[in-house]
VMD Tcl script that draws the C-alpha trace (Angstrom):
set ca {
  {94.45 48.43 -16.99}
  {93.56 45.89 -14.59}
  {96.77 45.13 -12.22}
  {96.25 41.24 -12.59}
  {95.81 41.24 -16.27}
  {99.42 42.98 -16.07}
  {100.58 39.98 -14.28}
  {99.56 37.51 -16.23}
  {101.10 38.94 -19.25}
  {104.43 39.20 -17.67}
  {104.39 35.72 -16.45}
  {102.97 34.46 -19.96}
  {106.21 36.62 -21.45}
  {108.48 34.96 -18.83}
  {107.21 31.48 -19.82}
  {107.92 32.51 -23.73}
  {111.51 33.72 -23.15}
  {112.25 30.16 -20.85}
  {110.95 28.14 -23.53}
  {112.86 30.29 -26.40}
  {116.44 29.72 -24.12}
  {115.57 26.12 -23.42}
  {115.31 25.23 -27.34}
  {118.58 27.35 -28.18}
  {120.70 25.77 -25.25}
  {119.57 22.31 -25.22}
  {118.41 22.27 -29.28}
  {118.69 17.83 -28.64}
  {115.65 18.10 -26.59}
  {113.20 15.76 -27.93}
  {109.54 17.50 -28.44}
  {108.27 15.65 -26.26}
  {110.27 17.00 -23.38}
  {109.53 20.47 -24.86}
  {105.73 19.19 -24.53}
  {105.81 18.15 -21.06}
  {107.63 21.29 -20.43}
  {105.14 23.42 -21.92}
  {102.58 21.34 -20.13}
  {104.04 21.85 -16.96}
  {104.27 25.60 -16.70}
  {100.87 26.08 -18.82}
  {98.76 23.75 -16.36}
  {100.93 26.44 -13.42}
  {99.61 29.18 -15.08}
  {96.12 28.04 -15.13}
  {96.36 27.13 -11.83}
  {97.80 30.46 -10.91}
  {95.28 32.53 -12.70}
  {92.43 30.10 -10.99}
  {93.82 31.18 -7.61}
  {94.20 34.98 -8.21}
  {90.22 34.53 -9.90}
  {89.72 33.17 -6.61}
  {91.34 35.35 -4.56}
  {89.98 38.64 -6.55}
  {86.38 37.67 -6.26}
  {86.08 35.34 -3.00}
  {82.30 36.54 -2.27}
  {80.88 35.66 -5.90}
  {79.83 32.33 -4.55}
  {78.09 33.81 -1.83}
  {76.43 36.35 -3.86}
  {75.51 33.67 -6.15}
  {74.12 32.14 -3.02}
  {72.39 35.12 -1.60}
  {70.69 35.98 -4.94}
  {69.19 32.60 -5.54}
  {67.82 32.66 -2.18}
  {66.25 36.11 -2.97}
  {65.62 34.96 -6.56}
  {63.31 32.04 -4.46}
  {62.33 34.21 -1.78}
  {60.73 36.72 -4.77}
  {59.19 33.47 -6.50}
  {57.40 31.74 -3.65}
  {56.06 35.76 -2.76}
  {54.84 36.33 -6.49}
  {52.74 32.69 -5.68}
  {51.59 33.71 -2.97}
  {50.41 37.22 -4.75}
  {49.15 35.21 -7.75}
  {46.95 32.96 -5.73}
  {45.50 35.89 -4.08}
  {44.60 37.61 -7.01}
  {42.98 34.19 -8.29}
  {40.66 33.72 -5.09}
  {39.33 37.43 -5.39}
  {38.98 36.81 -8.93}
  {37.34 33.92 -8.67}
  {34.71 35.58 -5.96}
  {33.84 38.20 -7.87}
  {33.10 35.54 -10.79}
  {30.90 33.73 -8.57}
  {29.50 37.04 -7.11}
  {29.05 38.10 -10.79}
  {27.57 34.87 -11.87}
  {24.80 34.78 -8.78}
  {23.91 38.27 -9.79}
  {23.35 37.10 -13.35}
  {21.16 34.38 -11.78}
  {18.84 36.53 -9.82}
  {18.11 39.70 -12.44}
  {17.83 37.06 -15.48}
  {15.78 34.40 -14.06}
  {11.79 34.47 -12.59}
  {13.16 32.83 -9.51}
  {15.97 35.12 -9.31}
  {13.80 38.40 -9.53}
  {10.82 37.01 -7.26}
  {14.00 36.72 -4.62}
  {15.32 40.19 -5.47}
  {11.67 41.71 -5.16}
  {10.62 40.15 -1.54}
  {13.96 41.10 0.13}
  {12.95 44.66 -0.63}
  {9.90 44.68 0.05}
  {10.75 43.03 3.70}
  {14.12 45.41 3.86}
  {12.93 48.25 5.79}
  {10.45 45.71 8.33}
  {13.75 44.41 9.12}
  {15.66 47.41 9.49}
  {12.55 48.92 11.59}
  {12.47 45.84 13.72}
  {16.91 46.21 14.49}
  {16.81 49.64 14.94}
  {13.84 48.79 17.36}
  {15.63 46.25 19.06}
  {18.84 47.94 19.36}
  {16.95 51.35 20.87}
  {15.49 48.64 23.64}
  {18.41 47.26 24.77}
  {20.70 50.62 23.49}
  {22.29 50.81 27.72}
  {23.12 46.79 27.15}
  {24.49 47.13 23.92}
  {26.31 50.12 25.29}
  {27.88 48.15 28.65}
  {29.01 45.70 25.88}
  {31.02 47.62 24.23}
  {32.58 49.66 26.94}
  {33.59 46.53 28.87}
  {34.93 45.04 25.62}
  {37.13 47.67 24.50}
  {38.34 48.40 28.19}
  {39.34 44.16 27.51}
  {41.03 45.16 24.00}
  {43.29 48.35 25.04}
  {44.45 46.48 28.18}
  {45.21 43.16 26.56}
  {47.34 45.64 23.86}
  {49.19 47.16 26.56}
  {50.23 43.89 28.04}
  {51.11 42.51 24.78}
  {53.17 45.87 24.36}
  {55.09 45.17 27.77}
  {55.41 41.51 26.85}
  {57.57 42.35 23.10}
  {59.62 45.53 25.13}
  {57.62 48.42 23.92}
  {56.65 49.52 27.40}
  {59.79 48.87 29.23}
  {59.17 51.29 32.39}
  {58.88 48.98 35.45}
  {57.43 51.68 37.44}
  {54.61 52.35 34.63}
  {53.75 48.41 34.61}
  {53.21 48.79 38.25}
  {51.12 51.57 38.50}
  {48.99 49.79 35.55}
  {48.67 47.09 37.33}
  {47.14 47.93 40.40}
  {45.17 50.74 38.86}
  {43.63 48.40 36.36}
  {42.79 46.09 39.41}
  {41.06 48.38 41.29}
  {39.02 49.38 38.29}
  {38.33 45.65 37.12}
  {37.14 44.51 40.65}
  {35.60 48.51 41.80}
  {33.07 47.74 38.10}
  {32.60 43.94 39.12}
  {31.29 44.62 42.55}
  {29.05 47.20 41.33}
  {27.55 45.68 38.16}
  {24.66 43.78 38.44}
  {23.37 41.01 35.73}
  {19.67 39.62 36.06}
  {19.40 35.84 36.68}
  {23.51 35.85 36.17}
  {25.29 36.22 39.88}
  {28.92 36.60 39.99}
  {30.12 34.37 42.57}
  {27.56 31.32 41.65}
  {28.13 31.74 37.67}
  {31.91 32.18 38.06}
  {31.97 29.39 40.54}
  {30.39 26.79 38.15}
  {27.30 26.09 40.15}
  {24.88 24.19 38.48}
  {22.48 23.92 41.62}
  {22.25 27.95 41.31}
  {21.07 27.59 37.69}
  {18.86 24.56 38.78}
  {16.82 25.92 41.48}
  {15.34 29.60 42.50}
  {13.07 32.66 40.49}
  {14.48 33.59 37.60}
  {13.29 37.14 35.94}
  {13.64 36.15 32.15}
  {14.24 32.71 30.50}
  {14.30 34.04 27.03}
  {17.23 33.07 24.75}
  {18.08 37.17 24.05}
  {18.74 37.25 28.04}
  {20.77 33.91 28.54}
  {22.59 35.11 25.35}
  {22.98 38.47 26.30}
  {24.09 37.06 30.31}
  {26.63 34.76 28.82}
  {28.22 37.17 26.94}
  {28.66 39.68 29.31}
  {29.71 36.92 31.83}
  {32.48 35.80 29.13}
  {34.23 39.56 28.81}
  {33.94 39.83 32.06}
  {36.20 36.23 32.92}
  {38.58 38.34 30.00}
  {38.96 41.28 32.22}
  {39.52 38.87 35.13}
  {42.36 37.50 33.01}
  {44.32 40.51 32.41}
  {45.17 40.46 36.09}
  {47.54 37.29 36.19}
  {49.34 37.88 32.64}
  {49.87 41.66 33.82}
  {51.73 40.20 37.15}
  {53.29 37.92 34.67}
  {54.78 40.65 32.72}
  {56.00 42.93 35.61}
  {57.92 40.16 37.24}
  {61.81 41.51 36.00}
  {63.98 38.98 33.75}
  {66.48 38.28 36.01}
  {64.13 36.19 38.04}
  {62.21 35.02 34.88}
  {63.50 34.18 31.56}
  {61.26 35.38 28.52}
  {60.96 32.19 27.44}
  {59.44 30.82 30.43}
  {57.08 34.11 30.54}
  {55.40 33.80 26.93}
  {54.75 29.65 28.24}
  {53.30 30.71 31.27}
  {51.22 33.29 29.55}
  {50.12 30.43 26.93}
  {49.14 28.21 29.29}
  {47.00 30.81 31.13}
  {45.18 31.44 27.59}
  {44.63 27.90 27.15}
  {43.36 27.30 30.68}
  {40.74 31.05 30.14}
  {39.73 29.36 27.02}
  {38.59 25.98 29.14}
  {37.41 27.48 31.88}
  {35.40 29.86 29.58}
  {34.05 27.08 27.94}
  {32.60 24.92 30.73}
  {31.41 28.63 32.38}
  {28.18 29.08 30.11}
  {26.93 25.25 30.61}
  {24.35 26.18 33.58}
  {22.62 29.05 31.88}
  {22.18 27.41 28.61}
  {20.82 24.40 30.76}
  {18.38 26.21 32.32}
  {17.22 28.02 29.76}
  {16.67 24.66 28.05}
  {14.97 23.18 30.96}
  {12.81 25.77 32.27}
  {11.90 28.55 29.34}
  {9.17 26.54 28.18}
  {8.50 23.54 30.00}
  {5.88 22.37 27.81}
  {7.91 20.81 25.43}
  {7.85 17.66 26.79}
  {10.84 15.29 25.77}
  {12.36 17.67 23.16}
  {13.40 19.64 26.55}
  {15.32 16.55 27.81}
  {16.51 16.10 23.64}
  {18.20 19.71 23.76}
  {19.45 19.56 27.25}
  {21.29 16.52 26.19}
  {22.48 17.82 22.72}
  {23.80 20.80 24.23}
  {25.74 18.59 27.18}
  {26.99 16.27 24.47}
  {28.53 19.20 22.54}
  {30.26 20.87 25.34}
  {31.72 17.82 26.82}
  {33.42 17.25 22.81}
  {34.47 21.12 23.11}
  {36.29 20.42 26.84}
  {37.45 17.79 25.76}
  {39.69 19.32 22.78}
  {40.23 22.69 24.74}
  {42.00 20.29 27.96}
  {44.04 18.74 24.95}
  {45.54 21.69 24.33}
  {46.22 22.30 28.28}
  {47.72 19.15 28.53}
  {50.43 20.22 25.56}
  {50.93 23.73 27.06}
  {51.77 22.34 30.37}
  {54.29 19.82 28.40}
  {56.12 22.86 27.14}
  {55.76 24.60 30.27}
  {57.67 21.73 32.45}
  {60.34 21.48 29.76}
  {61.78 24.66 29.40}
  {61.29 25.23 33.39}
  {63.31 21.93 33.70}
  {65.95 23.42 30.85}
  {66.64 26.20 33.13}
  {66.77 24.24 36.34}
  {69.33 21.92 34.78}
  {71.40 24.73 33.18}
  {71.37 26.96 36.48}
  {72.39 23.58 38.01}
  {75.45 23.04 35.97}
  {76.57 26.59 35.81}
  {76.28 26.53 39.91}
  {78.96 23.23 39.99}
  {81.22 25.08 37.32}
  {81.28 28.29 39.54}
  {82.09 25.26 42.24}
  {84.69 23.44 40.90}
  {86.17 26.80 40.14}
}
mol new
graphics top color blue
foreach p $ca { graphics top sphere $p radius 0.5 }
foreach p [lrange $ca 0 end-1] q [lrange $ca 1 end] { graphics top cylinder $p $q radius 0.2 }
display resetview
């Protein structure tokens, strides 16, 4: 039997027996004192059994709590789960209902029919294209994953996962003598280093260019763009090395933003001279529509600057306010140490 349940029946017995002498001692008592009376002690003993409720189960309230925030927690999750199953559904429906379309219509089928007939043209043409340019394709992807496995490693240092100084070192100056040993001895046609990294438009204006085509400016800007990425790696892998009793986390991960936001400028303004040239001089024949692209193009990349220095401009914000935070609080614990 439950301990407080045997408690409450003894005081309920003692309440009984006072009530019983009460009435054979002092039988003038009016009822209504034997009301008030019974009152009294019954609204104690509700009271009393409130409190030892109370004091038996003090964390039902905060299991109440905790399992209508899980209860919510499991409800917003199944909406989530529910809305995801709806979108799929409804793209298969619509992938179902254009498949109807084409096998039970003329138009439909006359679709269906020239895409295989012109199929394997275009698969002959790719597979001839990629076996022409199979040592570019290949330089792609080399430099591109050497960009993806370091920019996981310094992600990796960033959260704690590599914590060896000594390793973050050695990575560091072994992935800068790599980054600047393949720079200085890779060669791009109509695409030199120092002129295209230095934003010179007169290079791109003037001189004998090999190939105009838009393949090759394509091809150039890309490579030129993965290349500014391995560039990149550099400064956020000093970043990450420097130990956190100079540097805060904090400050690191807003120093490292703002050096994204100021690549992703920089990398936008860097393909503005090839595409200009190859507007202006791959087929000068055109007339005014040369003069209608070249400004097109300018118009679009001054809008795309424009938003990408926006978002330098709030980086830099956050940047100055939690390096002014820590000034201030280094500040006031040096004159507490002082007045100490």
């Amino acid at each position: 039997m439950d301990p407080q349940q045997v408690n409450n029946d003894e005081i309920r017995d003692n309440l009984s027996r006072s009530r019983s002498s009460l009435s054979a001692h002092f039988p003038q008592i009016p009822s209504s004192m034997h009301d008030g009376i019974q009152s009294f002690f019954g609204g104690s003993n509700t009271e009393y059994q409130n409190q030892s409720t109370s004091a038996s189960f003090p964390n039902d309230r905060v299991s109440m709590s905790s399992f209508d925030e899980n209860h919510e927690a499991t409800d917003a999750d199944g909406n989530e789960r529910d809305q995801l199953l709806g979108s799929q559904r409804n793209i298969r429906e619509n992938l179902q209902h254009f498949r109807n379309s084409l096998d039970n219509t003329r138009e439909g089928q006359t679709v269906v029919s020239i895409t295989k007939s012109i199929f394997p043209f275009l698969a002959l043409f790719a597979a001839n294209f990629v076996f022409d340019h199979l040592y570019e394709i290949f330089q792609f992807i080399v430099v591109y994953l050497i960009f993806v496995q370091a920019d996981v490693i310094v992600q990796k240092m960033m959260a704690g996962g590599i914590a060896n100084k000594i390793f973050q070192v050695v990575y560091f100056f072994g992935y800068t003598i790599v980054t600047v040993v393949y720079l200085r001895n890779y060669s791009l046609d109509d695409f030199e280093f120092s002129n295209t990294f230095g934003l010179n438009i007169s290079y791109f204006m003037s001189g004998e260019y090999k190939e105009l085509s838009m393949s090759s400016t394509l091809y150039g800007v890309v490579m030129t763009d993965t290349f500014f990425k391995l560039i990149t790696i550099l400064p956020k892998s000093l970043i990450v090395i420097v130990p956190d009793t100079y540097v805060t986390t904090s400050f690191k991960r807003k120093v490292l933003q703002l050096l994204e936001y100021c690549s992703q400028l920089y990398r936008c303004a860097l393909p503005f001279g090839p595409w200009l040239r190859h507007f202006l001089f791959s087929n000068p024949g055109s007339g005014v529509m040369i003069y209608f692209f070249s400004i097109s193009y300018f118009s679009l990349k001054v809008g795309e600057v424009y938003r990408y220095s926006l978002s330098v401009k709030k980086s830099v914000g956050n940047l100055l306010t939690v390096f002014v935070s820590y000034v201030l609080s280094k500040l006031i614990l040096y004159s507490f140490r002082t007045a100490q």
